[in-house]
C-alpha positions as CSV (number, residue, x, y, z in Angstrom):
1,X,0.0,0.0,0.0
2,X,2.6,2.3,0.8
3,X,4.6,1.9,-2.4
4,X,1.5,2.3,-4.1
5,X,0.9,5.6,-2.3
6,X,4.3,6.5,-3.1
7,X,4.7,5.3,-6.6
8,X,1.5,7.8,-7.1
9,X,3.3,10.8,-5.1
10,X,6.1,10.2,-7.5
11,X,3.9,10.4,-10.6
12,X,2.0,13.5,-9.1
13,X,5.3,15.0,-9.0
14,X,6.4,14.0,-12.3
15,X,3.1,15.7,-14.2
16,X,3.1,18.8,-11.9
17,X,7.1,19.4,-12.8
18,X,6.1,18.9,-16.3
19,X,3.3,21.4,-16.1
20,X,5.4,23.5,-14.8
21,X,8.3,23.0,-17.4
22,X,5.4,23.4,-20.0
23,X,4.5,26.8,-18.4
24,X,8.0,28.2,-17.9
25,X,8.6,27.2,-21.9
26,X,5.9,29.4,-23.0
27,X,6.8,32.5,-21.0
28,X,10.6,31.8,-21.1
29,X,10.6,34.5,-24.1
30,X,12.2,37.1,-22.3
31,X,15.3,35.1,-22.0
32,X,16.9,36.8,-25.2
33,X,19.8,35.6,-26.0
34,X,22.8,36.5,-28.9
35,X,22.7,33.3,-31.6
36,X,25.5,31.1,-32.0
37,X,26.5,33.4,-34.5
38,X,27.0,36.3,-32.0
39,X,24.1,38.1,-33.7
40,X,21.0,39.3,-32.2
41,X,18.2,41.0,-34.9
42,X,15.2,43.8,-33.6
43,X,12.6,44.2,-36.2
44,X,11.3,47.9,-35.5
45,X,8.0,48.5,-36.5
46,X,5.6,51.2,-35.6
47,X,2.4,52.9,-36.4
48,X,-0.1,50.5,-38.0
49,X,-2.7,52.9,-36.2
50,X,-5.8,51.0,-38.4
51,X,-9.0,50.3,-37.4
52,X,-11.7,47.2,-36.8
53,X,-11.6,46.8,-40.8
54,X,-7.9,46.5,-41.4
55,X,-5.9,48.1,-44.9
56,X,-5.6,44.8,-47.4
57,X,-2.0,45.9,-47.6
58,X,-1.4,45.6,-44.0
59,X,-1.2,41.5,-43.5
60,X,1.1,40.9,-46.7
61,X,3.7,44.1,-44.9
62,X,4.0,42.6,-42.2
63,X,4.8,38.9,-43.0
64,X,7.5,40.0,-45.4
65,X,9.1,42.1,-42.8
66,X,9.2,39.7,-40.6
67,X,10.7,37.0,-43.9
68,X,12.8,39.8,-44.5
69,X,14.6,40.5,-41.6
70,X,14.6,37.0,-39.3
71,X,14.3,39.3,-36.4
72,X,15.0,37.8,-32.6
73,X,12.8,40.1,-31.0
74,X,10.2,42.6,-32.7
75,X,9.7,45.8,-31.0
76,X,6.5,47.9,-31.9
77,X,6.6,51.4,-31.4
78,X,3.4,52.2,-30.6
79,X,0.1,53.4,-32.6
80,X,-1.0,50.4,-33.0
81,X,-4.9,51.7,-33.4
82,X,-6.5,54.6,-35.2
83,X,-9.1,56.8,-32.7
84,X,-10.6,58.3,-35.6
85,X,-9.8,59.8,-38.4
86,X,-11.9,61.2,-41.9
87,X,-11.9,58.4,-44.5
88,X,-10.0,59.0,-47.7
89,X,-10.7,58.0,-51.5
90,X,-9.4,54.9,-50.4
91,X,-11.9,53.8,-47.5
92,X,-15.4,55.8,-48.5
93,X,-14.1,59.3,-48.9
94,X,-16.5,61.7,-46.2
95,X,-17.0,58.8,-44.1
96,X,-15.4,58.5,-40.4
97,X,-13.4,55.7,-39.3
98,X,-11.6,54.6,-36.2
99,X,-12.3,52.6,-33.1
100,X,-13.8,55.0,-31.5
101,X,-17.6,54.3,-31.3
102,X,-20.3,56.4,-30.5
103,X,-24.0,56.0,-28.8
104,X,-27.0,57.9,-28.1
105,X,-25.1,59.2,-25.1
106,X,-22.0,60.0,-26.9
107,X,-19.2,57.9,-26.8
108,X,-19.5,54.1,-26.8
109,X,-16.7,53.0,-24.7
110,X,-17.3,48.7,-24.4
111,X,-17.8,48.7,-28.1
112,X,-14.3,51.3,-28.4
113,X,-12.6,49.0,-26.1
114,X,-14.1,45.8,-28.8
115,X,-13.3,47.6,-31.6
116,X,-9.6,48.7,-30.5
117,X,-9.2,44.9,-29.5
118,X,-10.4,43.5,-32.5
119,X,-7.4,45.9,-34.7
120,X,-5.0,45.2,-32.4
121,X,-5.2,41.5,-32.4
122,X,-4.7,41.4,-36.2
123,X,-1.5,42.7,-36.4
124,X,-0.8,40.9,-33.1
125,X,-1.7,37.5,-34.8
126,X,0.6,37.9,-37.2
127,X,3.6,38.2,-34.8
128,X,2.4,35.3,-32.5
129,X,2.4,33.1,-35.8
130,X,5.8,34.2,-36.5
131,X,6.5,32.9,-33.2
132,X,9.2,35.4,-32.7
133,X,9.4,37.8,-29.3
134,X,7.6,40.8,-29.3
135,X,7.3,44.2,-27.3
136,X,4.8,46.6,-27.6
137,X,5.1,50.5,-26.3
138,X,1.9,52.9,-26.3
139,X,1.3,55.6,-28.5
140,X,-1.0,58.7,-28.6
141,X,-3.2,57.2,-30.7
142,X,-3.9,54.1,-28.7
143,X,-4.1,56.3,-25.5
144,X,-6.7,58.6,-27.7
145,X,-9.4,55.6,-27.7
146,X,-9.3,56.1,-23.9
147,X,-9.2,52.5,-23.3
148,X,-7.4,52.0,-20.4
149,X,-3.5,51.0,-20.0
150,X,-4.5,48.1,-17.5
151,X,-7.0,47.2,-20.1
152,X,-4.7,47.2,-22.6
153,X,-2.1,44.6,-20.5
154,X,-4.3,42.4,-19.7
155,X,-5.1,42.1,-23.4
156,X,-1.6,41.9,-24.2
157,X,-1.2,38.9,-21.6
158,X,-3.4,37.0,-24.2
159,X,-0.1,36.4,-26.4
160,X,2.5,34.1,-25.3
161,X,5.5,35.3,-27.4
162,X,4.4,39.1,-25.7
163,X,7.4,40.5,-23.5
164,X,5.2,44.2,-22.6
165,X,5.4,44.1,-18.8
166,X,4.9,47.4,-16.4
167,X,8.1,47.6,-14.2
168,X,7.7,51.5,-13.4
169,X,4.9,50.9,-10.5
170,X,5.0,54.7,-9.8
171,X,4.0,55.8,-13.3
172,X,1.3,56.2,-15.0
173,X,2.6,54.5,-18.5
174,X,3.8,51.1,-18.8
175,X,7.5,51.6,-19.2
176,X,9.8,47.9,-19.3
177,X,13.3,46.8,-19.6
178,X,14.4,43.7,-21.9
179,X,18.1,42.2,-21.0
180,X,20.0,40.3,-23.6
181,X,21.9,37.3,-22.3
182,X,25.2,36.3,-23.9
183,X,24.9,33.3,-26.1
184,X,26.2,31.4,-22.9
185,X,22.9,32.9,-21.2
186,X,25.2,33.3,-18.5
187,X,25.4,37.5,-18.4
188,X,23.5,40.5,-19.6
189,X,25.0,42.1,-22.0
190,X,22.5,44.3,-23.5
191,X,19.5,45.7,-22.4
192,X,16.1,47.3,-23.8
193,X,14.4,49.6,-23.1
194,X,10.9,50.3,-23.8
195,X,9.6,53.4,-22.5
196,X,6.0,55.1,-22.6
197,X,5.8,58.7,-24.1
198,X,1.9,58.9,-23.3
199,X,-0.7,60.8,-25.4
200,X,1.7,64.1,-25.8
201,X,4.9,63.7,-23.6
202,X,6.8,61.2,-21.1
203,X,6.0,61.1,-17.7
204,X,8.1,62.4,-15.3
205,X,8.1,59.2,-13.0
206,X,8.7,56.9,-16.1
207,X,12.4,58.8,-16.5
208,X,12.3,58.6,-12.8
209,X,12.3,54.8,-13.0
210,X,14.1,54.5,-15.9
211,X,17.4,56.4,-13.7
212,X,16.2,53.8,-10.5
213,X,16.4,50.6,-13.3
214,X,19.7,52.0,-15.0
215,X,21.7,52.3,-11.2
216,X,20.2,49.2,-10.0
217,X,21.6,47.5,-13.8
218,X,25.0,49.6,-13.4
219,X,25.9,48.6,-9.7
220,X,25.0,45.1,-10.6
221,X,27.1,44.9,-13.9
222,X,29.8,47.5,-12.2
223,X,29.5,49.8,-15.3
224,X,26.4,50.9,-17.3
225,X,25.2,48.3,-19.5
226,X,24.5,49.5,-23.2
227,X,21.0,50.0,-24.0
228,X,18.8,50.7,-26.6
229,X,15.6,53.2,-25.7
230,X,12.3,52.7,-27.5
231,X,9.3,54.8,-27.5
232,X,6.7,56.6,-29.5
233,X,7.2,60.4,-29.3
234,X,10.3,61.4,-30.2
235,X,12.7,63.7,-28.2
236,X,13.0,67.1,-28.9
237,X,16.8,66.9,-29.5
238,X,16.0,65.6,-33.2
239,X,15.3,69.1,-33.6
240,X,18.6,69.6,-33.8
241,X,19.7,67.5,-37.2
242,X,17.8,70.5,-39.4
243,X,19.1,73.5,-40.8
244,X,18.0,76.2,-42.7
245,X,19.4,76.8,-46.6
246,X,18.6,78.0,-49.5
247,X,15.5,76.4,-51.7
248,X,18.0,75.0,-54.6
249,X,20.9,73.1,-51.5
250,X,21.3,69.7,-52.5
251,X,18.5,67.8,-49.6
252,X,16.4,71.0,-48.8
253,X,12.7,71.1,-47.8
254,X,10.2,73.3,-48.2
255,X,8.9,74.3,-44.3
256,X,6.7,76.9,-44.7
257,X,8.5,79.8,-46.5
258,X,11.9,78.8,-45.6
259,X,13.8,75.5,-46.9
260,X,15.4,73.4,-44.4
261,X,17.9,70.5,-44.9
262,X,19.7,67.6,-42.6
263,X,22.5,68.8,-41.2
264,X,26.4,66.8,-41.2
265,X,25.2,65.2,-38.5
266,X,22.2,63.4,-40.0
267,X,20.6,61.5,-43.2
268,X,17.9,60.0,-44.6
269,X,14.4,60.7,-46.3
270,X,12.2,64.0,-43.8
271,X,8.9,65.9,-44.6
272,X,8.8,67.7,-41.3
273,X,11.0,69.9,-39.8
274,X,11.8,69.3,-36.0
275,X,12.4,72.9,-34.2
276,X,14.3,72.1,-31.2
277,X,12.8,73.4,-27.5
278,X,15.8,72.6,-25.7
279,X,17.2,70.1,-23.4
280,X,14.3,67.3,-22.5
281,X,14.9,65.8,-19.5
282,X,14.3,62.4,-20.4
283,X,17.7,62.9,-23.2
284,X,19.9,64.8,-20.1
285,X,18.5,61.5,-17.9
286,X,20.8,59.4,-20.8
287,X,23.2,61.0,-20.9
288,X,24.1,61.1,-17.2
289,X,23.1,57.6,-17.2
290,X,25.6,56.8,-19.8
291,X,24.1,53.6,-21.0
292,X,22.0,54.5,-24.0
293,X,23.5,54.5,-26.7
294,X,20.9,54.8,-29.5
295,X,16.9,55.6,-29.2
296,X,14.0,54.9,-31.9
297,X,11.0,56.7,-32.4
298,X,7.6,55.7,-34.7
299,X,5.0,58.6,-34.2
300,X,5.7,60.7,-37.6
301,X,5.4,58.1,-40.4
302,X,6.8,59.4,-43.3
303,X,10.1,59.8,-41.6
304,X,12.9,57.5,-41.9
305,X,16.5,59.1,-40.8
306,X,18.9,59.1,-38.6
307,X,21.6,61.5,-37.0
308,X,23.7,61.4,-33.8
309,X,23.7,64.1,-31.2
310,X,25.8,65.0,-28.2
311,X,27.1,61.0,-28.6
312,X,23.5,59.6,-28.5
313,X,22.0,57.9,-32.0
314,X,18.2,59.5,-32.5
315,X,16.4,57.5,-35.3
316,X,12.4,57.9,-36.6
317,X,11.2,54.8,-38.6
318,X,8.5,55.1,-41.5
319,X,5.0,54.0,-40.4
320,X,2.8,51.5,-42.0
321,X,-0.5,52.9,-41.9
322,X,-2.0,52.1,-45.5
323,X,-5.3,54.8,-45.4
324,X,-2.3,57.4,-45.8
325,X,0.3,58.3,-48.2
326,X,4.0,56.5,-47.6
327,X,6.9,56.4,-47.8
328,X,5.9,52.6,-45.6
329,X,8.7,50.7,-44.1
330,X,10.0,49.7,-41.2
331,X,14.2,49.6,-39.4
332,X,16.3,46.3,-38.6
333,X,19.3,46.3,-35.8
334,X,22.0,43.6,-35.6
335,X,23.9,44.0,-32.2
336,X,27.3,42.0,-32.7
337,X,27.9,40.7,-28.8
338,X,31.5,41.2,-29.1
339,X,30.6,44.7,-29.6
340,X,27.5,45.3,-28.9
341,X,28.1,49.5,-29.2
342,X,29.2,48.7,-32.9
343,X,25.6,47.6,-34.3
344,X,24.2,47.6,-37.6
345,X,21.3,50.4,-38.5
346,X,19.2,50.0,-42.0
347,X,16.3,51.7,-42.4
348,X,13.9,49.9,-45.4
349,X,11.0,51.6,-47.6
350,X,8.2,49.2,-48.5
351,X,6.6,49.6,-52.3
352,X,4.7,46.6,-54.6
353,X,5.1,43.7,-51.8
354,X,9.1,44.7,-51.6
355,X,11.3,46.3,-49.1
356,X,14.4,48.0,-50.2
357,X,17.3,48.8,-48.2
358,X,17.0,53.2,-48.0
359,X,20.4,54.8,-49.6
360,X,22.7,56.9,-47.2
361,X,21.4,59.5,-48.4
362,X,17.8,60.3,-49.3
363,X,17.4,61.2,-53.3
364,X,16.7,64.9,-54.3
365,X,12.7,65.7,-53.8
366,X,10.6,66.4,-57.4
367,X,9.3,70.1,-58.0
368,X,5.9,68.2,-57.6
369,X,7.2,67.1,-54.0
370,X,8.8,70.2,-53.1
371,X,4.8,71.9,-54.2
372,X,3.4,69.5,-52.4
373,X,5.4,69.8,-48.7
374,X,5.5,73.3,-49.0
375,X,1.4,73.6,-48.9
376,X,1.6,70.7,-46.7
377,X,3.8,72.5,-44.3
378,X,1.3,76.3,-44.4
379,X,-1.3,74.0,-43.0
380,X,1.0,72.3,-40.0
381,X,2.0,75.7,-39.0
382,X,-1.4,77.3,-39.4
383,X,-2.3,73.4,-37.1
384,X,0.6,74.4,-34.7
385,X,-0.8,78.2,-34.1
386,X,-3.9,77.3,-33.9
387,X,-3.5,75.3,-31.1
388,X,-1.5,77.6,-29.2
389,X,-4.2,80.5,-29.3
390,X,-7.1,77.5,-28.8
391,X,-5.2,74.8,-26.6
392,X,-7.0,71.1,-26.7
């Protein structure tokens, strides 16, 4: 009797450790880890910011930029949903579209929160059956349908290859670090992070624990670890790669009535020009951290350069949101873990079903283009003054 009371313990044990090796295998996916090769691959992506009825072009994007670039870890940069938005010739010109629902009492906010799901979980879909990592940051857009951030977590939890976690308790954002183990998985020797800018700016207590995380990682490693920095909003120190020229310079852009190019510092394809406000204190936070070492941005989608200031690398990414005019596309980074400061940086543009690696240098802008941005940019400005004498 008693080794059949024990010969059942022993079994007991058996399928509960195996439940439990089951469970720990499919929320093991935050131990990255550099390949055998020494290589480790981050698929940036950002701003699919669609709605309930998804663009046609957004399902074949996405799987060939995952084919393309055999990423270890996707990182999404937030924007994932559209609030709402006038359609175009595209979707039922005059028509609105968007999650965001409305009732006889105004706004709708169970069928928003549906509706906001529903988008979310297509593109989501497609990177579970990839099966590759993925992390998620919020973007204005997402926090515009007002659903709410625990709301969106515990929707994220439905994934099992999602690393999103909240690690900054005091903030109101959901702000997360990712470390990268040596191919040994013995040490870190990278870290992630993935930060929330909110629906306008970062919150104060989210660079607050992002400084508490970075001592905690440099007193553990006895120097700061090198880390990426991930977010939505950009910084306002990308305001520094423009200056102004004359209309005919080789790279300028129309900004209202003054033309604009990147500066030494910088290249790539702009529309926008980025006026500088100063020092933000989430940048002077990295610096006096000294572990980033490079921060991407999604949030202006038809942006795809990069420049380095004061010794920190500032990129924006091209979007993917399909009701709008491109340029689409999307960044990959190959960290070398021999050298992990010495990474690989390509931004890609995305046109009939093929991405193409973007030349060092953007090519010259058409008379057409130059017509185009320049009317473009009257209306941002008359936007930007608007606001200021009418704040939302």
């Amino acid at each position: 009797m008693k080794k059949c009371i024990s010969l059942c313990l022993c079994l007991l044990l058996l399928l509960t450790s195996g439940a439990l090796l089951c469970f720990a295998e499919e929320t093991d996916a935050s131990a990255l880890k550099f390949g055998s090769d020494g290589k480790f691959t981050i698929l940036l992506l950002t701003d699919t910011q669609d709605d309930q009825y998804p663009a046609h072009e957004l399902r074949p994007f996405l799987e060939k930029a995952i084919e393309t670039a055999q990423p270890d870890l996707i990182v999404f940069t937030g924007d994932l949903v559209e609030d709402t938005r006038p359609g175009d010739f595209k979707d039922n010109f005059g028509v609105w579209e968007g999650v965001v629902a409305y009732g006889l009492k105004g706004k709708d906010k169970e069928k928003t929160k549906k509706n906001s799901f529903l988008a979310a979980d297509y593109v989501l879909s497609i990177f579970e059956e990839s099966g590759v990592p993925f992390a998620l940051t919020q973007g204005n857009n997402d926090y515009k349908t007002n659903v709410t951030n625990d709301d969106w977590k515990a929707f994220y939890a439905n994934y099992k290859n999602n690393l999103t976690a909240d690690q900054s308790e005091s903030s109101e954002g959901i702000d997360y670090r990712l470390p990268i183990y040596s191919a040994d998985g013995k040490n870190v020797k990278f870290n992630v992070y993935c930060l929330d800018s909110g629906e306008h700016e970062i919150d104060p207590a989210s660079i607050e624990w992002y400084v508490s995380d970075s001592n905690a990682q440099t007193a553990q490693n006895g120097k700061p670890v090198p880390a990426f920095v991930f977010q939505h909003i950009p910084v306002d120190e990308i305001g520094n790669f423009f200056e102004e020229c004359k209309w005919n310079d080789a790279g300028a852009s129309p900004y209202g009535f003054k033309s604009y190019k990147l500066t030494e510092n910088a290249h790539g394809y702009f529309t926008k020009v980025y006026q500088s406000e100063g020092a933000s204190d989430e940048f002077t936070a990295w610096k006096q951290q000294g572990d980033i070492i490079a921060a991407f941005f999604g949030h202006m989608h038809t942006e795809g350069y990069t420049g380095t200031y004061d010794g920190i690398e500032l990129n924006l990414t091209y979007g993917c949101e399909f009701a709008k005019s491109g340029p689409y596309g999307m960044r990959v980074i190959t960290l070398s873990e021999d050298d992990v400061t010495n990474y690989q940086n390509q931004s890609f543009s995305y046109e009939d079903g093929t991405f193409t690696p973007d030349p060092f240098n953007a090519p010259e802008k058409t008379l057409a283009q130059k017509i185009k941005l320049f009317f473009s940019s009257l209306l941002n400005i008359a936007k930007m003054l608007i606001r200021k004498v009418l704040p939302v």
